[in-house]
MOPAC internal coordinates of N, CA, C and O (Angstrom, degrees):
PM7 1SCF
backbone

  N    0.0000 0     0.00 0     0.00 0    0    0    0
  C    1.4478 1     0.00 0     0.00 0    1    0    0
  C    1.5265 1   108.91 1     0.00 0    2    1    0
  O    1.2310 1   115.51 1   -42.49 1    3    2    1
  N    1.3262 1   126.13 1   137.51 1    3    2    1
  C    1.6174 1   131.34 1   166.31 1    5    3    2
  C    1.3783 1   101.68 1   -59.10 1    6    5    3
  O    1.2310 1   141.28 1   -20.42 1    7    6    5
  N    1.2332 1    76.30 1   159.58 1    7    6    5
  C    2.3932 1   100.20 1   173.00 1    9    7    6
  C    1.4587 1    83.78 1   -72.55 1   10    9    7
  O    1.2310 1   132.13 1   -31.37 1   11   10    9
  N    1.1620 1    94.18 1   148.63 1   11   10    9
  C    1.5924 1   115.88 1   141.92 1   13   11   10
  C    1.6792 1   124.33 1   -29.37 1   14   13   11
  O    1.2310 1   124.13 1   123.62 1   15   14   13
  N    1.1166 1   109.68 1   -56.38 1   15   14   13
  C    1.5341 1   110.14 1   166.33 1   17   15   14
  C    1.2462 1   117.38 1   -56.09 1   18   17   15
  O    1.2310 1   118.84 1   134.32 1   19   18   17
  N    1.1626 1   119.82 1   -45.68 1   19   18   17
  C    1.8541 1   119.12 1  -163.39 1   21   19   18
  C    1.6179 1    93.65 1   -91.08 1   22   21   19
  O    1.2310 1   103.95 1  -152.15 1   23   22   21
  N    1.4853 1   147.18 1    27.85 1   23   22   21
  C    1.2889 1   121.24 1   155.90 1   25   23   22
  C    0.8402 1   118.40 1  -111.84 1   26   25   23
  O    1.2310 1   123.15 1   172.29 1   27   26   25
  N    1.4824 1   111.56 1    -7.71 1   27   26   25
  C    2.0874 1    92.13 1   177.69 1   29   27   26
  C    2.0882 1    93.42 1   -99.05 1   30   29   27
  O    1.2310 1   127.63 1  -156.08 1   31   30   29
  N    0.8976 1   102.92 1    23.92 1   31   30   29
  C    1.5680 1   109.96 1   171.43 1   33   31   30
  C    1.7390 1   103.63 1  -112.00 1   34   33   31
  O    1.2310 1   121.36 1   144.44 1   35   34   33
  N    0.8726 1   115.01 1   -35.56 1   35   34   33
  C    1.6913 1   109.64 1  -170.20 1   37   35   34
  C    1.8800 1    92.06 1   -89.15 1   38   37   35
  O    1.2310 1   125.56 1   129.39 1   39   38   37
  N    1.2047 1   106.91 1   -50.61 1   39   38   37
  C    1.6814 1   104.45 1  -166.36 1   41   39   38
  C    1.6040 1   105.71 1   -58.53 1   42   41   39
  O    1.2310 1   116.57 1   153.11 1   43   42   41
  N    1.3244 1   124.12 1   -26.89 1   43   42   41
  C    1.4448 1    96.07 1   171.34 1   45   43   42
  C    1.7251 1   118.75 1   -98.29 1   46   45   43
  O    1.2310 1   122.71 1   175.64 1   47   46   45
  N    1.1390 1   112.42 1    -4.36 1   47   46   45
  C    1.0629 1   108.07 1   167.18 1   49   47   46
  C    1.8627 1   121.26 1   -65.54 1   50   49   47
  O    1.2310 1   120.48 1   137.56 1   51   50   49
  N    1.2647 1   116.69 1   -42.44 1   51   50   49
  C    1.2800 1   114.27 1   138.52 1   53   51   50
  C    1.3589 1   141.02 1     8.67 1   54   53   51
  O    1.2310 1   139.44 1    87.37 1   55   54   53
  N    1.8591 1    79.90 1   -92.63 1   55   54   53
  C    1.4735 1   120.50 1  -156.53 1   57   55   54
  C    1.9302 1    91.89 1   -60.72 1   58   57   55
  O    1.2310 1   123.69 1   134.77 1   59   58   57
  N    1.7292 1   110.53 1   -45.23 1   59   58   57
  C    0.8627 1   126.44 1  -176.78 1   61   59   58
  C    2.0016 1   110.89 1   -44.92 1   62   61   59
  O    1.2310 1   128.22 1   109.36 1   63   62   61
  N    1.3565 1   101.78 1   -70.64 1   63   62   61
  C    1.3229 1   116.67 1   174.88 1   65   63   62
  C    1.1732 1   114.32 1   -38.60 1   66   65   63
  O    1.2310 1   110.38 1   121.51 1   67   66   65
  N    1.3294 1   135.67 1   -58.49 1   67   66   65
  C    1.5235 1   150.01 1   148.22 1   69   67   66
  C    1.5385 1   100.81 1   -18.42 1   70   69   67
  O    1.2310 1   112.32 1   117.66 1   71   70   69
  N    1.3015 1   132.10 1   -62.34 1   71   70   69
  C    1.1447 1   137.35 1  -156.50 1   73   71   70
  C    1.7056 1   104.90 1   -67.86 1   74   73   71
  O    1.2310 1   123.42 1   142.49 1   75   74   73
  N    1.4904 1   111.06 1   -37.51 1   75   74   73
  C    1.3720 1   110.86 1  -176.38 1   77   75   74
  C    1.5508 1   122.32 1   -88.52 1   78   77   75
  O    1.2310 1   128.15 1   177.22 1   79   78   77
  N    1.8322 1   101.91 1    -2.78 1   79   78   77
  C    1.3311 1    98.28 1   161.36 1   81   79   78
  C    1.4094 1   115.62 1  -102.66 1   82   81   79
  O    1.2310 1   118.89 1   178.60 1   83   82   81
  N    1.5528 1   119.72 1    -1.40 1   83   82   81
  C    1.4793 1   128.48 1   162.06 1   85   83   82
  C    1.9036 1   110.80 1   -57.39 1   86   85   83
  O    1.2310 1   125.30 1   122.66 1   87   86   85
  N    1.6327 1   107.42 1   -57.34 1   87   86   85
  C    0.9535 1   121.22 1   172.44 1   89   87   86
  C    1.7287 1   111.91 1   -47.29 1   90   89   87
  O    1.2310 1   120.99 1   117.86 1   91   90   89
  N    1.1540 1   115.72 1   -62.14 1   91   90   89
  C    1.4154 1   105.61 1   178.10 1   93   91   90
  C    1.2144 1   129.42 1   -59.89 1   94   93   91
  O    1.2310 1   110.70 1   172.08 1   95   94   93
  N    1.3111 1   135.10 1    -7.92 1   95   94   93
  C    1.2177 1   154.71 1  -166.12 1   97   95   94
  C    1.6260 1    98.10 1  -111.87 1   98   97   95
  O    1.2310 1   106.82 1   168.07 1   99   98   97
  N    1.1214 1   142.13 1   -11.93 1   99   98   97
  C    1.5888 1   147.02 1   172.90 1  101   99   98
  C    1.6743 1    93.96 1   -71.14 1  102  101   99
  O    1.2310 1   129.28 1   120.35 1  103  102  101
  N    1.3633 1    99.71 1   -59.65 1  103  102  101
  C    1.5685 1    90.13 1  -176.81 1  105  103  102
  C    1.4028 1   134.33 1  -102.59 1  106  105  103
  O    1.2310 1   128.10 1   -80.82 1  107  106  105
  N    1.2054 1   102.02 1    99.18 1  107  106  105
  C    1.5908 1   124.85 1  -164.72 1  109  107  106
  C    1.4957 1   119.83 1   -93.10 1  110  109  107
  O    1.2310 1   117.84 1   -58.82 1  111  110  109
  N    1.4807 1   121.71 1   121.18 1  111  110  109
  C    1.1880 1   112.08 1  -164.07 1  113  111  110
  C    2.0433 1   115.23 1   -69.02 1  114  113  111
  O    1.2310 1   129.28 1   -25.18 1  115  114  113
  N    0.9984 1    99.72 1   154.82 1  115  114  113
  C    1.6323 1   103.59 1  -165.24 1  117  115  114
  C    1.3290 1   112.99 1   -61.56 1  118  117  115
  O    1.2310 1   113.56 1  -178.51 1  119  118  117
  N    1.3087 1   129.79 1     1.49 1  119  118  117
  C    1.5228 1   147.91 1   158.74 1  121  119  118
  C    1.8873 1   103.45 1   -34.60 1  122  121  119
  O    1.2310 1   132.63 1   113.37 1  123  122  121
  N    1.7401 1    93.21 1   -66.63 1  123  122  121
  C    1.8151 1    88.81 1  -160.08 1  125  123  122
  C    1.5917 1    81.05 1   -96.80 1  126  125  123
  O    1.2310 1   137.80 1   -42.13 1  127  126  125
  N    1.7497 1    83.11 1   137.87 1  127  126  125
  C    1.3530 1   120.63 1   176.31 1  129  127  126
  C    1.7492 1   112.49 1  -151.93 1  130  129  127
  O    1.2310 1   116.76 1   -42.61 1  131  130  129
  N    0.9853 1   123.76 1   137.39 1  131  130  129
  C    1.6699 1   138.64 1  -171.64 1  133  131  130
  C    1.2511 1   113.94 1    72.14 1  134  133  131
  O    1.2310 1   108.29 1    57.31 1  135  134  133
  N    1.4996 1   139.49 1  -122.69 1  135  134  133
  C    1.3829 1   129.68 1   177.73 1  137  135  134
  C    1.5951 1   115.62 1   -45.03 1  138  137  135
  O    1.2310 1   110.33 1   107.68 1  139  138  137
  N    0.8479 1   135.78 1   -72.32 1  139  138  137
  C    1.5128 1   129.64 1   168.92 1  141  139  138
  C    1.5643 1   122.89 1   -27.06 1  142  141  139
  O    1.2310 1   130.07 1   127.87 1  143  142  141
  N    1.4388 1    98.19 1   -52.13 1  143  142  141
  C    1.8787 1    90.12 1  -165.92 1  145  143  142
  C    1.9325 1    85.21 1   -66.86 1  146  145  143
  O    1.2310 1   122.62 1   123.90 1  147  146  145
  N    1.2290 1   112.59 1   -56.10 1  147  146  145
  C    2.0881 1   101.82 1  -173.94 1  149  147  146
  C    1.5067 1   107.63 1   -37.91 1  150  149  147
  O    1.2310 1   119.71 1   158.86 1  151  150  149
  N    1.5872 1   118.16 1   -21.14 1  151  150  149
  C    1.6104 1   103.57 1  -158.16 1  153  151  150
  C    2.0092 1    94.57 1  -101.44 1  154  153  151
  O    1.2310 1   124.39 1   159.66 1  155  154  153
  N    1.6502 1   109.18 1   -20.34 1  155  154  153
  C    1.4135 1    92.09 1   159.40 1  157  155  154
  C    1.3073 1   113.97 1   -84.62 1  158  157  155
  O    1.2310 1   110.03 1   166.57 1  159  158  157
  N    1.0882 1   136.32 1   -13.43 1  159  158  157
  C    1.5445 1   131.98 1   169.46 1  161  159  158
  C    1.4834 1   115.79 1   -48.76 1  162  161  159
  O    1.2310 1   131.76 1   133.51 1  163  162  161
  N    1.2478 1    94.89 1   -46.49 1  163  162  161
  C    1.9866 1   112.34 1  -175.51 1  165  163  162
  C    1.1451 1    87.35 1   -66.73 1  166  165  163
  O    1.2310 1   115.45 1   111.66 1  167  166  165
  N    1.3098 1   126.23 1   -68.34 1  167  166  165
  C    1.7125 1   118.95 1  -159.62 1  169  167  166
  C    1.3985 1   110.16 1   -42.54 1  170  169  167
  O    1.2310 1   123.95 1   123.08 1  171  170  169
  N    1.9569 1   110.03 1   -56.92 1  171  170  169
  C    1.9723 1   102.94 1  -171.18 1  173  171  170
  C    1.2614 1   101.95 1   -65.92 1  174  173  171
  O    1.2310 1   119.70 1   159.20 1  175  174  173
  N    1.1575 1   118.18 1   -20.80 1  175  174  173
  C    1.8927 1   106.58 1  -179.63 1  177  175  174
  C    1.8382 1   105.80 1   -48.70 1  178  177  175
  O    1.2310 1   138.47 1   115.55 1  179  178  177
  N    1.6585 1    81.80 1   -64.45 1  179  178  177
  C    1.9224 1    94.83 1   168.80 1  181  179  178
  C    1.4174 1   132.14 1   -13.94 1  182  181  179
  O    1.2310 1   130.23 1   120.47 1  183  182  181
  N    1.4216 1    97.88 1   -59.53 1  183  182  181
  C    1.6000 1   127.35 1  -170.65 1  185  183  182
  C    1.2268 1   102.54 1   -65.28 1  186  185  183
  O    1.2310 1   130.43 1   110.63 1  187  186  185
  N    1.3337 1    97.48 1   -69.37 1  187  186  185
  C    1.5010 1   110.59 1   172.74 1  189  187  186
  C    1.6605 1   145.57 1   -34.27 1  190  189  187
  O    1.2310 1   128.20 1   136.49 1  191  190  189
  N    1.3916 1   101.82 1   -43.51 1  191  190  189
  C    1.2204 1   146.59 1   132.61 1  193  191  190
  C    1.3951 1   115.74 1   -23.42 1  194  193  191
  O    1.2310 1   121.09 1    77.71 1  195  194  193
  N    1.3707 1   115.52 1  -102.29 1  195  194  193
  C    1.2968 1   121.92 1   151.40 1  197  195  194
  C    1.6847 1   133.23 1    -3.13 1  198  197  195
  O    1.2310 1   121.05 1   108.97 1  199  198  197
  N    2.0774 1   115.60 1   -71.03 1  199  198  197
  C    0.8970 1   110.49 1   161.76 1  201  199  198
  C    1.4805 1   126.99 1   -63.67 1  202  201  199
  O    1.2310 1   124.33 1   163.13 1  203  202  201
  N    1.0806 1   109.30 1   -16.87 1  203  202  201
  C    1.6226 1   102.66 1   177.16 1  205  203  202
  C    1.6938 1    98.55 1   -55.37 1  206  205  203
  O    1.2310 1   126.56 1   128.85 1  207  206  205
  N    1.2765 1   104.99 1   -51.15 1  207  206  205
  C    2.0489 1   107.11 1  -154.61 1  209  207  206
  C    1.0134 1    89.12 1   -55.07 1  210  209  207
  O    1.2310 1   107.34 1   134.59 1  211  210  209
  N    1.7375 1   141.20 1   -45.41 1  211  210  209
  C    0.9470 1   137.77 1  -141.75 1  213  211  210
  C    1.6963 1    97.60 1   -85.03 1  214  213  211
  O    1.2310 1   118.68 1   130.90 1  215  214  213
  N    1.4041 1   120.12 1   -49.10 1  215  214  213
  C    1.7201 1   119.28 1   178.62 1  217  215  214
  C    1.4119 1   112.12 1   -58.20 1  218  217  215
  O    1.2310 1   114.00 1   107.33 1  219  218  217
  N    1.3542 1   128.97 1   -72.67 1  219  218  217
  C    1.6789 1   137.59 1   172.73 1  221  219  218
  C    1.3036 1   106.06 1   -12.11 1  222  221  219
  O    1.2310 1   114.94 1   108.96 1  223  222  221
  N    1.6272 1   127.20 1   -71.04 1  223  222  221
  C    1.2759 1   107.29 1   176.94 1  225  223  222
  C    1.4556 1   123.63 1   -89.73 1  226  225  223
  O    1.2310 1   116.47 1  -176.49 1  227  226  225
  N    1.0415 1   124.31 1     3.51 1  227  226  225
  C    1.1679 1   116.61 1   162.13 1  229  227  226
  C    1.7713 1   126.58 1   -73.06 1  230  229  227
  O    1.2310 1   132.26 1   164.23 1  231  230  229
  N    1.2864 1    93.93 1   -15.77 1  231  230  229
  C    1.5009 1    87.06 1   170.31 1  233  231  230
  C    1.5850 1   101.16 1  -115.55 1  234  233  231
  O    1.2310 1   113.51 1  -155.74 1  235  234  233
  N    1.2955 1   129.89 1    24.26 1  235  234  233
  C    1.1087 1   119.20 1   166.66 1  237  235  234
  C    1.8949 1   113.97 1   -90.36 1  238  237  235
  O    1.2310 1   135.70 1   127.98 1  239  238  237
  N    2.0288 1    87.21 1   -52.02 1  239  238  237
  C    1.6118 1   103.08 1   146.62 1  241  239  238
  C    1.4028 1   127.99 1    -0.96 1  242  241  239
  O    1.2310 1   136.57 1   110.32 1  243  242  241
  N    2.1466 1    85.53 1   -69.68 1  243  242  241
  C    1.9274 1   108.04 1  -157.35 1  245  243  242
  C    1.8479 1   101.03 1   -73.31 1  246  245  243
  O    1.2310 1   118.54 1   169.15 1  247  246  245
  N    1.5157 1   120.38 1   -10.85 1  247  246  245
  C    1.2278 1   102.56 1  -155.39 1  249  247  246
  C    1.2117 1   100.62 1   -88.48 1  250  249  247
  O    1.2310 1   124.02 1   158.96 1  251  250  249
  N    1.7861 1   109.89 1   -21.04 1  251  250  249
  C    1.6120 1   102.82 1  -175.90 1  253  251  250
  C    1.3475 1   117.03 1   -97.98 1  254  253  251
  O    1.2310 1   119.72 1  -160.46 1  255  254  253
  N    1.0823 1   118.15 1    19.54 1  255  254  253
  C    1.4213 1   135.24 1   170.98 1  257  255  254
  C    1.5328 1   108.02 1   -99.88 1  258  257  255
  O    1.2310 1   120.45 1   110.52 1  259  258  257
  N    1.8077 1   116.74 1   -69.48 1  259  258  257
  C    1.5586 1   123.20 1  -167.51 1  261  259  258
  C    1.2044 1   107.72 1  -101.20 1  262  261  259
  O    1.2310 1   131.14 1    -4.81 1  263  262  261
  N    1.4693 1    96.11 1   175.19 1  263  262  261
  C    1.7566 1   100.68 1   161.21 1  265  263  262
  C    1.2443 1   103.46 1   -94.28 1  266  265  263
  O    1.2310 1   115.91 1   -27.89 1  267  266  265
  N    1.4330 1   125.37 1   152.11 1  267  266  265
  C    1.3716 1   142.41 1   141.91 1  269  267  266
  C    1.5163 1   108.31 1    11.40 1  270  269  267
  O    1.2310 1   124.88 1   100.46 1  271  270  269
  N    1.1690 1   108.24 1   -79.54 1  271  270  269
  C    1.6670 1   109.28 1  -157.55 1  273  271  270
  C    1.9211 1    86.44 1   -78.49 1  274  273  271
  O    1.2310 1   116.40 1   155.32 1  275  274  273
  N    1.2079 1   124.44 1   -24.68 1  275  274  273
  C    1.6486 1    84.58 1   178.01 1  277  275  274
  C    1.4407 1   117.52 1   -84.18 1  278  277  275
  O    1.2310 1   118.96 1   140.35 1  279  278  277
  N    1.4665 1   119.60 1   -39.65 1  279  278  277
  C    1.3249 1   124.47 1   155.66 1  281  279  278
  C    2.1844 1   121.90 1   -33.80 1  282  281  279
  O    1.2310 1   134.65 1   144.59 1  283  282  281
  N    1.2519 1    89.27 1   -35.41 1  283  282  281
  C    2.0313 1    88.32 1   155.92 1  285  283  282
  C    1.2420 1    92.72 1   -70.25 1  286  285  283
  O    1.2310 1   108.46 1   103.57 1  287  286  285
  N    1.0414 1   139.18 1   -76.43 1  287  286  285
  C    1.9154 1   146.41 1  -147.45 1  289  287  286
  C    1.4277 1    96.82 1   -39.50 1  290  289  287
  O    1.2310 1   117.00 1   121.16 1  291  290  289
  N    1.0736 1   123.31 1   -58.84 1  291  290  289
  C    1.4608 1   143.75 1  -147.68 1  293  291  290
  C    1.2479 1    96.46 1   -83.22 1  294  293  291
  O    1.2310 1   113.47 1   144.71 1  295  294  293
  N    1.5366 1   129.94 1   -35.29 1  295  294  293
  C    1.6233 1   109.71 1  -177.79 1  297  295  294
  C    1.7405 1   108.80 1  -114.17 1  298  297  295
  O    1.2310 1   125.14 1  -169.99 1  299  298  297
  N    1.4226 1   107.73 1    10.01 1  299  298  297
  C    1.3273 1   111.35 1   163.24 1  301  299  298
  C    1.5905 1   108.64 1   -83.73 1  302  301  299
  O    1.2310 1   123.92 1   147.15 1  303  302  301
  N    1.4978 1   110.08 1   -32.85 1  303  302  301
  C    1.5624 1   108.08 1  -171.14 1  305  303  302
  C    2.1050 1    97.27 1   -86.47 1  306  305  303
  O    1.2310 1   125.95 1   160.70 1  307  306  305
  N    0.6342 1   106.17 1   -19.30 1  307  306  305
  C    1.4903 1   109.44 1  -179.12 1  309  307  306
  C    1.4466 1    87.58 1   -72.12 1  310  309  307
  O    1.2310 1   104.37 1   114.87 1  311  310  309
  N    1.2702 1   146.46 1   -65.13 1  311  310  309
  C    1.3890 1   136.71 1  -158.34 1  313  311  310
  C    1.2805 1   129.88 1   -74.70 1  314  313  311
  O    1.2310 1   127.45 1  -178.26 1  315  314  313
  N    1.9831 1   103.27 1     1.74 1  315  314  313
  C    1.4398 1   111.19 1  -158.96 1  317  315  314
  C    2.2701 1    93.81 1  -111.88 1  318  317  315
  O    1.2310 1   120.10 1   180.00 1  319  318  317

């Protein structure tokens, strides 16, 4: 298990990564249409899904660890 310090730092980095294969998966070339486009739908739901579990506690984690503005710091620099 991580320290206390290193999870609301690792969980959005994640959550983050997750997010940019959510993003890539929004734009789908106009090829899949009917069973396919529903079965990538399910998938970003998935992802999506997914990064949420991974953000929620990570900033629940970050609050009893940081303050506010470093817990922003920390998941702005995780996303960059």
């Amino acid at each position: 298990m991580l320290p206390r310090r290193f999870r609301p730092i690792c969980c959005p980095s994640a959550a983050d990564r997750l997010q940019c294969v959510h993003d890539a998966g929004v734009v789908r070339p106009p090829a899949l249409q009917g069973g396919a486009a529903r079965l990538g739908d399910r998938g970003e739901l998935a992802v999506a899904f997914v990064e949420y579990c991974l953000a929620v506690p990570a900033n629940r984690w970050g609050s009893a660890v940081y303050s506010t503005a470093q817990l922003k710091t920390i998941q702005e620099v995780a996303r960059s």
